[in-house]
N, CA, C and O atoms as a DFTB+ gen file, in Angstrom:
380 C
 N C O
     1  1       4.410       1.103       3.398
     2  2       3.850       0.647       2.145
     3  2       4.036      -0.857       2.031
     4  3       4.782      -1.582       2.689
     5  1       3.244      -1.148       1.109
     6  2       3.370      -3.158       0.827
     7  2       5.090      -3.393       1.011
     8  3       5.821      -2.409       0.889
     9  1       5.632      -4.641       1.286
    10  2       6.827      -4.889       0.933
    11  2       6.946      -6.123       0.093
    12  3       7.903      -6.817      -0.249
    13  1       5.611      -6.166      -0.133
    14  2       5.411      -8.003      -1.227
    15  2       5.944      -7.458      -2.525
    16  3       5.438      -6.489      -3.090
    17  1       7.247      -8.285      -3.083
    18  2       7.384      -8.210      -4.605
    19  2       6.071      -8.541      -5.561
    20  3       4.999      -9.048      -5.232
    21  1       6.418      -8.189      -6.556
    22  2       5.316      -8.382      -7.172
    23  2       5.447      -9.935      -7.790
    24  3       6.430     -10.660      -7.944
    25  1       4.507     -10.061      -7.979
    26  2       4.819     -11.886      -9.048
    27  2       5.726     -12.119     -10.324
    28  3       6.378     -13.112     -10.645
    29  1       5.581     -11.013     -10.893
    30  2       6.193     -11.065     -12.719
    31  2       6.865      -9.990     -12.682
    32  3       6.173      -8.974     -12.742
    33  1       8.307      -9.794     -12.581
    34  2       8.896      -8.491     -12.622
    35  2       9.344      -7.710     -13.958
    36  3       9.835      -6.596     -14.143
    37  1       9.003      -8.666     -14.728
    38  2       8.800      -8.218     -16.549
    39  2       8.332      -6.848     -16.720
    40  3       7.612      -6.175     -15.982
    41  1       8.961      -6.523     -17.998
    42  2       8.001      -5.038     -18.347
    43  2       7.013      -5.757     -18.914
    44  3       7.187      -6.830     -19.492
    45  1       5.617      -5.012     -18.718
    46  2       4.667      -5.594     -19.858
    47  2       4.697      -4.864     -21.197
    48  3       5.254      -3.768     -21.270
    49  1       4.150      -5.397     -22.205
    50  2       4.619      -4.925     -23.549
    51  2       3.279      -3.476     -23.490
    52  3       2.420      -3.451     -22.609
    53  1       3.367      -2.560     -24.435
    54  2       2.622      -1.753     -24.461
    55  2       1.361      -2.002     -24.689
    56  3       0.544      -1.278     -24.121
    57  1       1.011      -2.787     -25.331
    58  2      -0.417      -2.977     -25.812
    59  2      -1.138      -3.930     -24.590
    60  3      -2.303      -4.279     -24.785
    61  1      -0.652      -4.230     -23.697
    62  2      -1.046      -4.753     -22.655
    63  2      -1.551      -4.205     -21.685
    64  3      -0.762      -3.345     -21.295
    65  1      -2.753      -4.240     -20.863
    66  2      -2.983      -3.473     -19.581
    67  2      -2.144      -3.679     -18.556
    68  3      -1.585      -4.775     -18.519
    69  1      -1.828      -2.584     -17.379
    70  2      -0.599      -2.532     -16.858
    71  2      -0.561      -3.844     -16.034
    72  3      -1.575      -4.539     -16.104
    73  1       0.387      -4.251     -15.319
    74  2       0.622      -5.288     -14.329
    75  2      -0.445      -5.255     -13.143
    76  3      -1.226      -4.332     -12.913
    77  1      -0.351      -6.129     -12.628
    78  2      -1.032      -6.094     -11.668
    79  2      -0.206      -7.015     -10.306
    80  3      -0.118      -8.239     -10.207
    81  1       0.362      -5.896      -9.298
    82  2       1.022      -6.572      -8.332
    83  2       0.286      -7.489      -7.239
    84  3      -0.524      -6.885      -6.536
    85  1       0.442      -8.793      -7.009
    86  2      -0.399      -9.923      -6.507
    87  2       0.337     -10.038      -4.985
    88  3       1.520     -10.375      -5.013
    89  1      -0.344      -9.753      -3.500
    90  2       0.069      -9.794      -2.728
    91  2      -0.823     -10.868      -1.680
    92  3      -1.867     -10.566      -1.100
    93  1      -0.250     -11.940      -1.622
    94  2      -0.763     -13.196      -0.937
    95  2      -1.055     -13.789      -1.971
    96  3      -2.221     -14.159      -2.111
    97  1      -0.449     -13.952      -2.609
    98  2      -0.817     -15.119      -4.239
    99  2      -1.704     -16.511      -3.359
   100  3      -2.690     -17.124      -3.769
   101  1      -0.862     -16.729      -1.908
   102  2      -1.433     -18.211      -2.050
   103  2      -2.752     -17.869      -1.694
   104  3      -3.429     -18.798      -2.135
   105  1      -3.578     -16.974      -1.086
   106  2      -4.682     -16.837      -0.730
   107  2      -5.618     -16.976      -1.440
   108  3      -5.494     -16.386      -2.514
   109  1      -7.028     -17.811      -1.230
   110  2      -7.595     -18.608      -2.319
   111  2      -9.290     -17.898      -2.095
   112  3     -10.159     -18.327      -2.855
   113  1      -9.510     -17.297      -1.504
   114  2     -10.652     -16.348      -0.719
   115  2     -10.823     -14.972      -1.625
   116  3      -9.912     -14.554      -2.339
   117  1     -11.942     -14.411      -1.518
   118  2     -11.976     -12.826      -1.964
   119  2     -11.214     -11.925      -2.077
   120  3     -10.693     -11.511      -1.042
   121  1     -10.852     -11.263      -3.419
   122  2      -9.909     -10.673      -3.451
   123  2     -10.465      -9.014      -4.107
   124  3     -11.288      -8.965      -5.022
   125  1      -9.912      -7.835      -3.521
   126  2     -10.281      -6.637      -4.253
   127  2      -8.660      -6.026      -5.236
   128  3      -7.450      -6.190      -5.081
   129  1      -9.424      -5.384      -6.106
   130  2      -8.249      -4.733      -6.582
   131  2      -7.929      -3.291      -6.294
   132  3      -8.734      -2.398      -6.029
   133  1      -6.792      -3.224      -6.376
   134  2      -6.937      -1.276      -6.005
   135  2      -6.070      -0.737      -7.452
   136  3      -5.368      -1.459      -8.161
   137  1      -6.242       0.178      -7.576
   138  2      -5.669       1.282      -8.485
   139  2      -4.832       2.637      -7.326
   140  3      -5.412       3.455      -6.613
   141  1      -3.496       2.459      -7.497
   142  2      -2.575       3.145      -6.156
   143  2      -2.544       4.593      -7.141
   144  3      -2.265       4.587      -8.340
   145  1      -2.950       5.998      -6.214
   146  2      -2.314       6.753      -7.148
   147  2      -1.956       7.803      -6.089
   148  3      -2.608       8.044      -5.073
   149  1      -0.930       8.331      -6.444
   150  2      -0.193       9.073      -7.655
   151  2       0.692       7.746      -8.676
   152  3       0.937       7.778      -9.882
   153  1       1.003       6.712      -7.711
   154  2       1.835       6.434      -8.357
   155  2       1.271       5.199      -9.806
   156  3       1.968       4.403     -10.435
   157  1      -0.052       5.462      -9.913
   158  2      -0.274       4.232     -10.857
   159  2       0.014       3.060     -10.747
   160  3       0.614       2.575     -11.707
   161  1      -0.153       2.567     -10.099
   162  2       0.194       1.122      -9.467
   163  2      -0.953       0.432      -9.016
   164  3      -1.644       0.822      -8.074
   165  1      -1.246      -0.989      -9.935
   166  2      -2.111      -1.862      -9.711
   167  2      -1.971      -2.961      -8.894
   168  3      -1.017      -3.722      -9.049
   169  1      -3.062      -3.196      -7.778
   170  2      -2.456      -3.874      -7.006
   171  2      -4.251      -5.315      -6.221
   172  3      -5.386      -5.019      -5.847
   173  1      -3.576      -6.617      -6.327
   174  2      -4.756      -7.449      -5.685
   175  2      -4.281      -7.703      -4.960
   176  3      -3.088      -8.005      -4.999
   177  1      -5.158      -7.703      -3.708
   178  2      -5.024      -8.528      -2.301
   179  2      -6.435      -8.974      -2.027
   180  3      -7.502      -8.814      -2.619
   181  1      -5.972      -9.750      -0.630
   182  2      -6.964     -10.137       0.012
   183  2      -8.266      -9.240       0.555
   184  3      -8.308      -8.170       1.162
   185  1      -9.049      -9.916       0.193
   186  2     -10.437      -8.615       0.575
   187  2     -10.434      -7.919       2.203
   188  3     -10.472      -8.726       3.132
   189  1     -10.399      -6.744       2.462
   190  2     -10.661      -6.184       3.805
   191  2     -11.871      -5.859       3.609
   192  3     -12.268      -5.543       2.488
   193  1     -12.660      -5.887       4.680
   194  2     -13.809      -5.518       5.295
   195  2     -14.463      -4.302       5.503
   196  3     -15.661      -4.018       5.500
   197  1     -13.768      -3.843       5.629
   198  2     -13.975      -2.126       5.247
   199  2     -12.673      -1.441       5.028
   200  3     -11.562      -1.940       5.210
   201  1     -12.975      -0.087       4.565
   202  2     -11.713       0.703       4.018
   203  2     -10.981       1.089       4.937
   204  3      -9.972       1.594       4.445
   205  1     -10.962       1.127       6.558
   206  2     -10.448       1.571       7.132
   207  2      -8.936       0.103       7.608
   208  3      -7.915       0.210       8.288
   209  1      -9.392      -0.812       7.020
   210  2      -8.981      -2.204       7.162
   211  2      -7.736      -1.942       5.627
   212  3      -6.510      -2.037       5.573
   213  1      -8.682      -1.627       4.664
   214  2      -7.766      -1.646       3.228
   215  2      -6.438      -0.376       3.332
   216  3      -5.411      -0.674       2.722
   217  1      -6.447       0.842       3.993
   218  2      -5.657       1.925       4.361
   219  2      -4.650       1.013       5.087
   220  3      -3.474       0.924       4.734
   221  1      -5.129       0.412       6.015
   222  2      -3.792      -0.322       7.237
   223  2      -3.508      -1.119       6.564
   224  3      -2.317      -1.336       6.791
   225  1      -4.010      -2.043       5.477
   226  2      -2.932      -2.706       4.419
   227  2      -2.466      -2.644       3.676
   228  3      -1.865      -3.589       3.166
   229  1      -2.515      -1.278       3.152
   230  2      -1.716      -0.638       2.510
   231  2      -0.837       0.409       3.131
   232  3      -0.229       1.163       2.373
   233  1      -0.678       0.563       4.714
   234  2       0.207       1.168       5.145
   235  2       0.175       2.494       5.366
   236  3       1.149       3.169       5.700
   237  1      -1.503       3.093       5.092
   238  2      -1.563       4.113       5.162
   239  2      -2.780       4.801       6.181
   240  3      -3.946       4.416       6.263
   241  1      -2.145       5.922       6.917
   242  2      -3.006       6.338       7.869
   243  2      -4.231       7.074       6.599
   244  3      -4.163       7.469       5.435
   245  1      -5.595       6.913       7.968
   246  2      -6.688       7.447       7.232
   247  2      -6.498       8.706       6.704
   248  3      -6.870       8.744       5.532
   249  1      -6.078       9.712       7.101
   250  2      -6.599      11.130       7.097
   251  2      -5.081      11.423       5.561
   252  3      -4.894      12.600       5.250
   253  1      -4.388      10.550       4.969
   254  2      -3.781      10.434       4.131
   255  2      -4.131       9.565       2.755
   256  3      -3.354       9.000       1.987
   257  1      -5.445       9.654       2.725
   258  2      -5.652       8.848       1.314
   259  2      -7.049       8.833       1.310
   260  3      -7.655       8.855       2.381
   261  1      -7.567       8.803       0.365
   262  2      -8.587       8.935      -0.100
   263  2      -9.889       7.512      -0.899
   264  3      -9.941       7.591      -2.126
   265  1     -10.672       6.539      -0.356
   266  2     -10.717       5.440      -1.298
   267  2     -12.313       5.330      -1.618
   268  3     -13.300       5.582      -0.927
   269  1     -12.170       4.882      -2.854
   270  2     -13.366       5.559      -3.619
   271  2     -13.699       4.036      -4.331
   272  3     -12.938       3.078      -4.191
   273  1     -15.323       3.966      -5.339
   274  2     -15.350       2.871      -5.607
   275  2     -16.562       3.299      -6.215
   276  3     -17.492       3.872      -5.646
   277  1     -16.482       2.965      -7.470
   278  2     -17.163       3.588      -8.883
   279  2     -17.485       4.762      -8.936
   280  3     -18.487       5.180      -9.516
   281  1     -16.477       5.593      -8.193
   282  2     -16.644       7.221      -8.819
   283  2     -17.293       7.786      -7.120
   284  3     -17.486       9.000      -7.041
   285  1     -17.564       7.052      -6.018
   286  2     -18.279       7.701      -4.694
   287  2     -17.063       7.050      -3.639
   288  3     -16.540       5.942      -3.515
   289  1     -16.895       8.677      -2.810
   290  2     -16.055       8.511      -1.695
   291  2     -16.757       6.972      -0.621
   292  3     -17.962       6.723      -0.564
   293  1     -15.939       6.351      -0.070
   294  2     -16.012       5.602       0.784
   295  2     -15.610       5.898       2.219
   296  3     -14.400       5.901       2.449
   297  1     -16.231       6.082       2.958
   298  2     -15.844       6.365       4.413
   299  2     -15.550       5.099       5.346
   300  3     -16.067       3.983       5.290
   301  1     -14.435       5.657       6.345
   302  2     -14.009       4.496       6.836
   303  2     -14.120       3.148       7.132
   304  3     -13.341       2.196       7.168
   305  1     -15.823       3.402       7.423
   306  2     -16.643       2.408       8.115
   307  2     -17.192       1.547       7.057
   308  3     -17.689       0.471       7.387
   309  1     -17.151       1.961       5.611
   310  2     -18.092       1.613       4.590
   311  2     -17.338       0.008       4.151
   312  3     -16.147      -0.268       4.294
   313  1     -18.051      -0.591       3.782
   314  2     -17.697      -1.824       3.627
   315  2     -17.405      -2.065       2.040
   316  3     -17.835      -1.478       1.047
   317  1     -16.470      -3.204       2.199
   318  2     -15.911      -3.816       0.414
   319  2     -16.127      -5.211       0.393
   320  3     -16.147      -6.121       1.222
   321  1     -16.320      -5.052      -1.129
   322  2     -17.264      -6.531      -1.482
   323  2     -15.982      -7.167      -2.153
   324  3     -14.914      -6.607      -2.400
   325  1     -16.440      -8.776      -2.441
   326  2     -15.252      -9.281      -2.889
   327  2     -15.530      -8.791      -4.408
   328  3     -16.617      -8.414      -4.846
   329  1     -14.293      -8.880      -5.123
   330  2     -14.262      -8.860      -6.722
   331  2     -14.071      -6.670      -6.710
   332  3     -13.675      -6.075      -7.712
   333  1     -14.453      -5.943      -5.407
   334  2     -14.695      -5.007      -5.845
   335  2     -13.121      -4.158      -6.354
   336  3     -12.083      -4.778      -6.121
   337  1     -13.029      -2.992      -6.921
   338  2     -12.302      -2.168      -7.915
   339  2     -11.820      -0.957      -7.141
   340  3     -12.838      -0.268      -7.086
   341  1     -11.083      -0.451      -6.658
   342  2     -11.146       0.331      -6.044
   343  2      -9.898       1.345      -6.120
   344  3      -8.804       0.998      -6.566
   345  1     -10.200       2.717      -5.606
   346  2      -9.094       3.455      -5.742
   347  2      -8.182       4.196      -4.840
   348  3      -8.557       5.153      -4.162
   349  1      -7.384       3.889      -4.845
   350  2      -7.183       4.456      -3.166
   351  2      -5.944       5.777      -3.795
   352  3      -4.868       5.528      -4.337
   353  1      -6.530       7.172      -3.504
   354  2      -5.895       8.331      -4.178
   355  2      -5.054       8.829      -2.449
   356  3      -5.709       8.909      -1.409
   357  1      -3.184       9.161      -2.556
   358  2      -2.973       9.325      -1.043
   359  2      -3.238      11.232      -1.417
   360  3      -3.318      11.868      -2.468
   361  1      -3.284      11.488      -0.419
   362  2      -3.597      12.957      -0.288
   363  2      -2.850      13.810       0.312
   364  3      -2.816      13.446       1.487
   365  1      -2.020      15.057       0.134
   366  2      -1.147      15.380       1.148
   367  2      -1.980      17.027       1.962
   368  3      -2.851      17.665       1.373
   369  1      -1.458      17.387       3.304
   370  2      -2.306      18.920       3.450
   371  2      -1.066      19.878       2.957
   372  3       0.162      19.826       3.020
   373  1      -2.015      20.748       2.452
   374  2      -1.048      22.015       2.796
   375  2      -1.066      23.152       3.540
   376  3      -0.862      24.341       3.293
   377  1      -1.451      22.312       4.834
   378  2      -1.286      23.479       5.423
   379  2      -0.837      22.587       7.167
   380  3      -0.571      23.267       8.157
């Protein structure tokens, strides 16, 4: 998983939308956001190129997460735009 602290280790007050953990602050280029879940965790980085790029920077093998982008699965190969929103849900099997 990331090991970048986040920028502001403050609680945010309630009426605030949640934090948003900033990883490569100095990076001045395209940036996407993700929404981490289970654990609810907001997070910007540097833009990857496709999702199979955004999984390995976030530390996670493909066939363990799920990343989606206005409501439609994204497959590995599928590409991300800068500014885009995204969700990356991890998935476990049971079987």
């Amino acid at each position: 998983m990331i090991d970048t602290p986040p920028c502001d280790t403050a609680a945010a007050p309630q009426n605030e939308a949640p934090r948003v953990h900033v990883v490569c602050p100095e990076h001045t280029g395209a940036r996407v956001t993700v929404l981490l879940q289970p654990e609810e965790k907001r997070i910007s980085l540097p833009r990857p190129k496709t999702s199979r790029q955004l999984l390995a920077a976030l530390g996670l093998a493909e066939e363990t997460a799920l990343v989606a982008r206005e409501g439609q699965l994204l497959t590995p190969d599928r590409h991300i735009w800068p500014e885009d929103d995204l969700l990356v849900r991890k998935v476990a099997s049971s079987g």
